[in-house]
GUVO-648601 format. One line per 4 residues: number of its first residue (from 1); their letters; for each residue x, y, z of N, C-alpha, C. Coordinates in steps of 0.02 Angstrom, whole numbers, plus 50000, padded with zeros to 5 digits. Example, Ala and Ser with C-alpha at 12.3 -4.5 7.8 and 13.67 -1.06 7.14 Angstrom:
GUVO-648601
1> as> 50660:49716:50390:50615:49775:50390:50660:49835:50390 ~ 50642:49888:50354:50684:49947:50357:50645:50002:50394
***
This chain:
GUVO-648601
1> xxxx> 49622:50694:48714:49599:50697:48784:49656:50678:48831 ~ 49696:50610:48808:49752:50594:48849:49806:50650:48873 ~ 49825:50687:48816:49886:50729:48808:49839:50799:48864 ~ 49786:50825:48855:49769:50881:48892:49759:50859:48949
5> xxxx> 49726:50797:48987:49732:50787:49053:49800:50786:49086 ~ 49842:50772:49055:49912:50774:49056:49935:50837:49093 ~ 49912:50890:49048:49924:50964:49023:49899:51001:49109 ~ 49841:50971:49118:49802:50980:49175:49823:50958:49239
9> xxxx> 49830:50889:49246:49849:50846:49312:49929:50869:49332 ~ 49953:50856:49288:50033:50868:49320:50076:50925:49358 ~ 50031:50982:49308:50052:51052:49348:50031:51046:49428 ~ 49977:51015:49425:49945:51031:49511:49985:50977:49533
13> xxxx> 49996:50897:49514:50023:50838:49553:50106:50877:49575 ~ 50127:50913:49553:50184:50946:49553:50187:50999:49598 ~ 50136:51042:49613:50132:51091:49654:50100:51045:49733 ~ 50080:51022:49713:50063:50954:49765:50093:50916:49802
17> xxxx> 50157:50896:49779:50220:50873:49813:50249:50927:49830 ~ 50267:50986:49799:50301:51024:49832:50275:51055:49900 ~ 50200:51067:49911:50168:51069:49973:50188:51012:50030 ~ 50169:50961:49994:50190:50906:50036:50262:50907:50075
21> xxxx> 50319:50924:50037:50388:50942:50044:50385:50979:50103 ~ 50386:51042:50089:50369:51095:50152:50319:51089:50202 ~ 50276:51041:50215:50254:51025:50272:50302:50975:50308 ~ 50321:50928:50291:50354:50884:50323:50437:50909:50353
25> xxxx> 50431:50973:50308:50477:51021:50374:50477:51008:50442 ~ 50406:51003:50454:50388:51022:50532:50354:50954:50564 ~ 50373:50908:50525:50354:50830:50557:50431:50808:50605 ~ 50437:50767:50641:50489:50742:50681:50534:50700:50642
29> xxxx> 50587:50709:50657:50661:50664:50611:50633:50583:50631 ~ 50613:50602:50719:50595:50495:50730:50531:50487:50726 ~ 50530:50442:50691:50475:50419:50662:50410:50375:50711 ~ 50462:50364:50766:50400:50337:50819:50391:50391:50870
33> xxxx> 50387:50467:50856:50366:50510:50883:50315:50558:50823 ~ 50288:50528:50795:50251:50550:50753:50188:50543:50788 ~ 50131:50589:50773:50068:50588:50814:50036:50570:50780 ~ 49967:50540:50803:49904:50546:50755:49887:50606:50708
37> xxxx> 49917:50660:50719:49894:50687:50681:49931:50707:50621 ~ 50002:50682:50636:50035:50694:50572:50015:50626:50531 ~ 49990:50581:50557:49975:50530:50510:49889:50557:50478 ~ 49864:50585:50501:49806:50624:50472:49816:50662:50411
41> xxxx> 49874:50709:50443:49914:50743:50384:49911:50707:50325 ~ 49968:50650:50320:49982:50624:50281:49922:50582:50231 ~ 49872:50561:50277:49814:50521:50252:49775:50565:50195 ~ 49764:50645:50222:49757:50688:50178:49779:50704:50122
45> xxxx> 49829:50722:50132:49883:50713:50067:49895:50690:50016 ~ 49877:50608:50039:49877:50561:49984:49815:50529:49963 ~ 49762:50563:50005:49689:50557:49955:49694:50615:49928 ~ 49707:50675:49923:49680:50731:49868:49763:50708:49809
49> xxxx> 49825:50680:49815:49850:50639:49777:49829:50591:49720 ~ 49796:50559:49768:49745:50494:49711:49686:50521:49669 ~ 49656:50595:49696:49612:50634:49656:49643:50638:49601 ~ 49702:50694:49613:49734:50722:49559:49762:50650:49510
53> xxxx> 49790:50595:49529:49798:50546:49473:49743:50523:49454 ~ 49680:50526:49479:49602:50502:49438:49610:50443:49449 ~ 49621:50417:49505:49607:50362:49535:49526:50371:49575 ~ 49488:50312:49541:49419:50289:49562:49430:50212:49601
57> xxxx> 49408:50240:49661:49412:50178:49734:49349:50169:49729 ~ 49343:50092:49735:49297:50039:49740:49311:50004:49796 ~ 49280:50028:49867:49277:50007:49926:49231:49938:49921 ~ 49273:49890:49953:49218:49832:49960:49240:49816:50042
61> xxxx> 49198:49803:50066:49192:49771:50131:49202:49836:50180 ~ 49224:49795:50238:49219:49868:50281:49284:49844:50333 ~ 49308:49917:50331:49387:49932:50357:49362:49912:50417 ~ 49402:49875:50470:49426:49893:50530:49465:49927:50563
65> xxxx> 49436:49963:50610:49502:50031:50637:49528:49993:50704 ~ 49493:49935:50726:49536:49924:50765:49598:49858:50758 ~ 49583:49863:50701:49666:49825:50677:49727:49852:50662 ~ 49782:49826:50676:49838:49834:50708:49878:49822:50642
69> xxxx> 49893:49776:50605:49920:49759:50544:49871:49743:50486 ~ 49872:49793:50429:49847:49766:50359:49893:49727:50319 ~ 49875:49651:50289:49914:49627:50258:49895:49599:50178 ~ 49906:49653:50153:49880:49658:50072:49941:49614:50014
73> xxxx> 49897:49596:49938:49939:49597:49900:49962:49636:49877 ~ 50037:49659:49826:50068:49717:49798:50061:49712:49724 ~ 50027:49768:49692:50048:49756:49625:50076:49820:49590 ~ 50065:49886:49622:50097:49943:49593:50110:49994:49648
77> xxxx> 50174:50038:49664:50188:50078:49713:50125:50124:49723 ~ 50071:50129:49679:50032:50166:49689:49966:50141:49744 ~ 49986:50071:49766:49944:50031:49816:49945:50079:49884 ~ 50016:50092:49890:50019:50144:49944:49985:50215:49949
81> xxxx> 49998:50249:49881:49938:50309:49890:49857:50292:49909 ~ 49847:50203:49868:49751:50210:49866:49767:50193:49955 ~ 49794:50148:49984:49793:50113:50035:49774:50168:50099 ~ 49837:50236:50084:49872:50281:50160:49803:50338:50141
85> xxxx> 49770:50328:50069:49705:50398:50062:49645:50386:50103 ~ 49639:50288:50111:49581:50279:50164:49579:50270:50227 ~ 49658:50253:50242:49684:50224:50311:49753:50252:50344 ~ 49760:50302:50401:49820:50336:50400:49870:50260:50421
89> xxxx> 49902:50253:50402:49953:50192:50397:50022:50200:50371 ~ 50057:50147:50417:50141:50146:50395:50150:50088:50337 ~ 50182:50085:50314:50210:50021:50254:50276:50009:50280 ~ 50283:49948:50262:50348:49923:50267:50375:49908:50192
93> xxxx> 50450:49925:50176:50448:49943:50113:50541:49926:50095 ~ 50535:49908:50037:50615:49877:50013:50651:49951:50033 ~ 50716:49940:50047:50740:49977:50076:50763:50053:50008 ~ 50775:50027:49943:50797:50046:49895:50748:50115:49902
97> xxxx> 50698:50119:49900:50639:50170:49903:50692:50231:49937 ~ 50694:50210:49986:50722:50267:50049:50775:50323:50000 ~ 50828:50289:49939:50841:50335:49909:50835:50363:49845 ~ 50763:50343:49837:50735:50366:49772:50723:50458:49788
101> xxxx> 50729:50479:49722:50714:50582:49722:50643:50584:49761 ~ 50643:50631:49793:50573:50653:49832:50501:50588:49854 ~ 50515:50541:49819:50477:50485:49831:50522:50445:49895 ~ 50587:50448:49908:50619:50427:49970:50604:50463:50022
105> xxxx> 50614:50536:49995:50615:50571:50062:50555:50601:50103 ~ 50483:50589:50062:50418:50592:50082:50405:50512:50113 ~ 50440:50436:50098:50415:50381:50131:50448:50388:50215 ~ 50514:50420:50213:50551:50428:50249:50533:50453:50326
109> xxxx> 50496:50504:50302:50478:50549:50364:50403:50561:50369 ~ 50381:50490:50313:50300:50486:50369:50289:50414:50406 ~ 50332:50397:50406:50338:50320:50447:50337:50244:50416 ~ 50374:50272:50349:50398:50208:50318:50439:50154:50348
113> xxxx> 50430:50102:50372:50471:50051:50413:50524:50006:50327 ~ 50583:50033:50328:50631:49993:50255:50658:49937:50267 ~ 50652:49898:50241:50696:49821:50237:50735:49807:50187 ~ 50783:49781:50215:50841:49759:50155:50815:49675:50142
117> xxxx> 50820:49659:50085:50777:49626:50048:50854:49561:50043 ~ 50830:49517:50110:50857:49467:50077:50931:49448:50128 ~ 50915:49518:50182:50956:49514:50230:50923:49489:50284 ~ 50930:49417:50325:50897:49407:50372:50912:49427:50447
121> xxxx> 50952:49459:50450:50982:49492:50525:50922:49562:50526 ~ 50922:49582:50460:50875:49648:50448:50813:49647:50468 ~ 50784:49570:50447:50725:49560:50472:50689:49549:50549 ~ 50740:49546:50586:50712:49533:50667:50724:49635:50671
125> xxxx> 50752:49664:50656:50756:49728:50662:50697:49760:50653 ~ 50676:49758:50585:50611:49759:50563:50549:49756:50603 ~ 50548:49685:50615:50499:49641:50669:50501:49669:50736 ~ 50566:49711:50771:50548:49741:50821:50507:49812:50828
129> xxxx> 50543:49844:50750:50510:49923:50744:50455:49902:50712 ~ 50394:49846:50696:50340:49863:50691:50309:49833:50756 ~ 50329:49802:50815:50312:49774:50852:50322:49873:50909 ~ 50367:49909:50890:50339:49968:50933:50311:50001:50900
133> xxxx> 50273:49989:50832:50246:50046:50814:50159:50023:50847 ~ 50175:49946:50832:50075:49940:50881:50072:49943:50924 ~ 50136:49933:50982:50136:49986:51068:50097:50048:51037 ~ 50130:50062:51002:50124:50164:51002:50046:50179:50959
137> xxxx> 50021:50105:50949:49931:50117:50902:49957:50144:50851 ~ 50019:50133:50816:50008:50142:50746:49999:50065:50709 ~ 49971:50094:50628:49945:50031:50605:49998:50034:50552 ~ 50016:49963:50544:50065:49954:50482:50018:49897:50429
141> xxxx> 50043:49914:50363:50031:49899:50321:50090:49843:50294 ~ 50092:49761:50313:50123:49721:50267:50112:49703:50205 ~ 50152:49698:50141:50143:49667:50087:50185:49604:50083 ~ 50152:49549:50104:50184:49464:50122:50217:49450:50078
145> xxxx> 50183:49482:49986:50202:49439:49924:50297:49424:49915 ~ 50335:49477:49956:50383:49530:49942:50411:49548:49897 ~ 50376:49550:49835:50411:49606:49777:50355:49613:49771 ~ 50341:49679:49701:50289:49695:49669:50279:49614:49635
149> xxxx> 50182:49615:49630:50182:49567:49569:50150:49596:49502 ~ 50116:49564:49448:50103:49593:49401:50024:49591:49404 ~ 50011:49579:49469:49932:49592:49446:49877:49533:49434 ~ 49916:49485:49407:49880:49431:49364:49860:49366:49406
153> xxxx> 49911:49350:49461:49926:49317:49518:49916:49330:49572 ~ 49910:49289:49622:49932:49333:49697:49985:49272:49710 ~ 50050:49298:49748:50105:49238:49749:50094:49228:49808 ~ 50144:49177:49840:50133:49152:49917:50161:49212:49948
157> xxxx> 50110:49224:50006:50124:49267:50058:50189:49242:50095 ~ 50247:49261:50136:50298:49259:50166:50294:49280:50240 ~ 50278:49213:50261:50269:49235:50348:50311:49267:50399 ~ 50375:49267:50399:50430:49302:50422:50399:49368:50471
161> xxxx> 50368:49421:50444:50362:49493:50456:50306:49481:50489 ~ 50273:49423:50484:50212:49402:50539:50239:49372:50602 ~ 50280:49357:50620:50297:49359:50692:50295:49428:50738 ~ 50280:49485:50702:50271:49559:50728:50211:49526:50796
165> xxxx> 50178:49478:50738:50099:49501:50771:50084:49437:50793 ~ 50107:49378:50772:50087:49296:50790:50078:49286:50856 ~ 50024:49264:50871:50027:49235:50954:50031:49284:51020 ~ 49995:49356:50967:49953:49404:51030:49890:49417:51015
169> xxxx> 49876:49447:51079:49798:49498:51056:49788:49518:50997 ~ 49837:49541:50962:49824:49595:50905:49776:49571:50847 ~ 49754:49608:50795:49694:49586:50759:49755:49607:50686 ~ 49739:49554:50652:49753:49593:50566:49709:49600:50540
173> xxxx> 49697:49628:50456:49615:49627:50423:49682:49619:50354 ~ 49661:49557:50305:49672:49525:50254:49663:49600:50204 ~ 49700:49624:50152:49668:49677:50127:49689:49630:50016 ~ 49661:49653:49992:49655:49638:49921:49644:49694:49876
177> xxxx> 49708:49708:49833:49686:49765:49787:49714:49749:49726 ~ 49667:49796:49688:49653:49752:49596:49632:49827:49568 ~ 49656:49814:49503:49660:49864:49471:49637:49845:49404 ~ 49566:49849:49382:49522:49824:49330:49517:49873:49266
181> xxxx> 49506:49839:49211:49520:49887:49172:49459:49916:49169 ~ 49392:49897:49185:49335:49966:49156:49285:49929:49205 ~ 49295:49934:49289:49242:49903:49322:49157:49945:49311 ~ 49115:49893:49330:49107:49826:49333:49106:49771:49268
185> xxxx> 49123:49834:49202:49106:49771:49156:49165:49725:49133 ~ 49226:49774:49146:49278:49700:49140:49321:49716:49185 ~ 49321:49657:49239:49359:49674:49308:49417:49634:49295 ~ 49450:49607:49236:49513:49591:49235:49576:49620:49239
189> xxxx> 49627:49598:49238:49657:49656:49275:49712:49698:49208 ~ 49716:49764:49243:49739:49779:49200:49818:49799:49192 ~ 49844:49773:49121:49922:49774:49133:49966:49850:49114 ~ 49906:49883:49096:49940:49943:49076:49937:49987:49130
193> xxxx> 49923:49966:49186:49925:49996:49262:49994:49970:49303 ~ 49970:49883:49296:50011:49854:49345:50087:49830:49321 ~ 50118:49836:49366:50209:49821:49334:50177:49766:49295 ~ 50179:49749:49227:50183:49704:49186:50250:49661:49197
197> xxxx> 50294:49709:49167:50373:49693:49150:50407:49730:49194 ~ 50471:49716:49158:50531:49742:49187:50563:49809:49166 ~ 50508:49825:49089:50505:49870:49077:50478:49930:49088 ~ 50433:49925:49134:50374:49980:49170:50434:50018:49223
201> xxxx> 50425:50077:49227:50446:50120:49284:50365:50158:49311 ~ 50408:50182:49368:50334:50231:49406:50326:50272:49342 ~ 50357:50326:49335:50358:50366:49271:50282:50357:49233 ~ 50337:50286:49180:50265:50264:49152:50218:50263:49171
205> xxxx> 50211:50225:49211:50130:50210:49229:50091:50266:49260 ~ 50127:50318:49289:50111:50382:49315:50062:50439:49251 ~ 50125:50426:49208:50098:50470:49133:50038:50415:49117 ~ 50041:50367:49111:49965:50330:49086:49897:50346:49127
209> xxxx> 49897:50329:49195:49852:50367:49265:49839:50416:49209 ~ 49883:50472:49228:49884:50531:49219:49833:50563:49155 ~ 49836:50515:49098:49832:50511:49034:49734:50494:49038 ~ 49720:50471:49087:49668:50441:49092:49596:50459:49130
213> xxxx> 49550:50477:49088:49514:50514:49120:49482:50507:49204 ~ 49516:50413:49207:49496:50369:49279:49513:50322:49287 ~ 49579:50305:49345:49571:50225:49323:49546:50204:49398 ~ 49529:50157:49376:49484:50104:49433:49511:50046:49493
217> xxxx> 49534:50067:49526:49540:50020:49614:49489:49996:49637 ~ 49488:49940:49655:49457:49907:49686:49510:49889:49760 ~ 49461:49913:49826:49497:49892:49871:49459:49847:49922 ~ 49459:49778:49933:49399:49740:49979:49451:49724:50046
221> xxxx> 49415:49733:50089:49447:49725:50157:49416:49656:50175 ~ 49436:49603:50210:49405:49545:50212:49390:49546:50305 ~ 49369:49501:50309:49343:49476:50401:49432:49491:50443 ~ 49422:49521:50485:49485:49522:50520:49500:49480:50573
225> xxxx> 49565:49436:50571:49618:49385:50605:49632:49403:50646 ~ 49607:49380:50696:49632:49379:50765:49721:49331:50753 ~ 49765:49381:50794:49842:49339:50802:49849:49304:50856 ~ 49805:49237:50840:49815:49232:50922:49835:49134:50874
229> xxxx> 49873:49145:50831:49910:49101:50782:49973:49082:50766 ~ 50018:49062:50745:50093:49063:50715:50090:49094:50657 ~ 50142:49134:50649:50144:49173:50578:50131:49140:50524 ~ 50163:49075:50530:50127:49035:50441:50062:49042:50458
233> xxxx> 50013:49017:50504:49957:49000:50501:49916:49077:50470 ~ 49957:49133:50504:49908:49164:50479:49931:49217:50414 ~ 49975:49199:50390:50013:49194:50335:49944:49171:50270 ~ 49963:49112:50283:49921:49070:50253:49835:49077:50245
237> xxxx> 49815:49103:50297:49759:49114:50306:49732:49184:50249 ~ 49765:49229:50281:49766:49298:50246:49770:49275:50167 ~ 49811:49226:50129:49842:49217:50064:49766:49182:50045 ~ 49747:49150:50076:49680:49100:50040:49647:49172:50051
241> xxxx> 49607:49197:50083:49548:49242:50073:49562:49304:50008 ~ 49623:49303:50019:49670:49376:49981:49652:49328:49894 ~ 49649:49265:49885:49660:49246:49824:49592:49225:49802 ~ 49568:49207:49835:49477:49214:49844:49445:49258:49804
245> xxxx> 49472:49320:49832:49431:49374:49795:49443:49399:49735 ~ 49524:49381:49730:49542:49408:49652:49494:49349:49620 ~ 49499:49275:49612:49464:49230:49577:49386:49240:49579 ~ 49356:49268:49632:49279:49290:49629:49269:49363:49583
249> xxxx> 49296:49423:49596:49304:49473:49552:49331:49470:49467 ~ 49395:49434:49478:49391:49423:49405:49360:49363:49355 ~ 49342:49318:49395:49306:49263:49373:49341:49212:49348 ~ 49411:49231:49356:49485:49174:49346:49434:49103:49366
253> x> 49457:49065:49305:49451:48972:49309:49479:48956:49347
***
């Protein structure tokens, strides 16, 4: 069964990017002249994407559209396909991506905001281009943890990239995603999805998806944060509710 879904999914995930390719022909080089509707585009895109990998979303709670920043945990690059299939949204993203084969140049030119990891001059840069992307009502997507984790944890969130939003109007909504091995009957998480090691590439874990007649996301959106806070505070805030749910879903001691 593994090897023929294989046989099946890939030809189309393949003809699928290359569509994708040739539309973004006709998207804009700057990225804060992108419209709502190329982010529609894109939202499209990467839900009939998550079809073709047999990804099954488990919506819990209820999205807010009028939030300004999602600030989720990270556990596999594929957070971004379940994330951009329900919510047209930007990510902010290690800068290395930008020159990965066709996976750079599709983050590139739908409004990936890149950070150099570890450079702090980079980061007020950052902090300004997501501070015009919510002038312009686009919504960005932070991951606080800042690396991938393995799934098993949620690490301390990193308040830094929350000064975008600390101490305005703006609203965030806490987001939590988990990747179970056979919901609802065992919602633990699973490692043959999530970067385990250091040995996992996208690749892999792509051919496993792939391999699989379904694998299972769970995505819960929690009560949304008003920023009318200091970035730790709401740093912090986001990290307790965000760890909440993994320990209520998986039933972690």
């Amino acid at each position: 069964m593994g090897y023929f879904l294989i046989l099946i999914r890939l030809p189309l995930i393949v003809i699928h990017i290359v569509l994708g390719l040739i539309i973004l022909i006709f998207f804009p080089t700057n990225n804060l002249k992108l419209k709502p509707l190329h982010h529609k585009i894109s939202q499209m895109w990467m839900k009939i994407l998550s079809l073709l990998f047999g990804f099954n979303v488990i919506q819990l709670g209820s999205l807010d559209n009028s939030a300004d920043i999602f600030i989720s945990n990270h556990v596999t690059l594929f957070d971004i396909i379940i994330l951009q299939s329900i919510v047209p949204v930007n990510f902010v993203a290690k800068s290395e991506i930008k020159n990965w084969p066709i996976v750079g140049h599709l983050s590139s030119k739908t409004g990936t905001i890149f950070i150099n990891r570890g450079d702090a001059s980079d980061n007020e840069e950052v902090i300004n281009t997501i501070k015009k992307y919510i002038q312009l009502k686009k919504k960005v997507v932070i991951f606080p943890e800042g690396r991938i984790g393995d799934g098993l944890k949620i690490k301390k969130f990193h308040s830094k990239l929350l000064e975008s939003i600390s101490n305005t109007g703006d609203i965030t909504q806490p987001v939590f995603i988990h990747y179970p091995i056979n919901y609802p009957i065992d919602n633990q998480n699973d490692i043959k999805i999530c970067w385990a090691d250091k040995s996992q590439t996208l690749i892999k874990i792509a051919i496993r998806c792939m391999s699989k007649l379904r694998t299972d996301v769970i995505i819960k959106f929690h009560e949304p944060i008003g920023c009318n806070e200091d970035a730790y505070t709401l740093a912090k805030k986001s990290f307790e509710v965000v760890k909440l749910s993994r320990d209520e879903i998986t039933t972690v001691d």
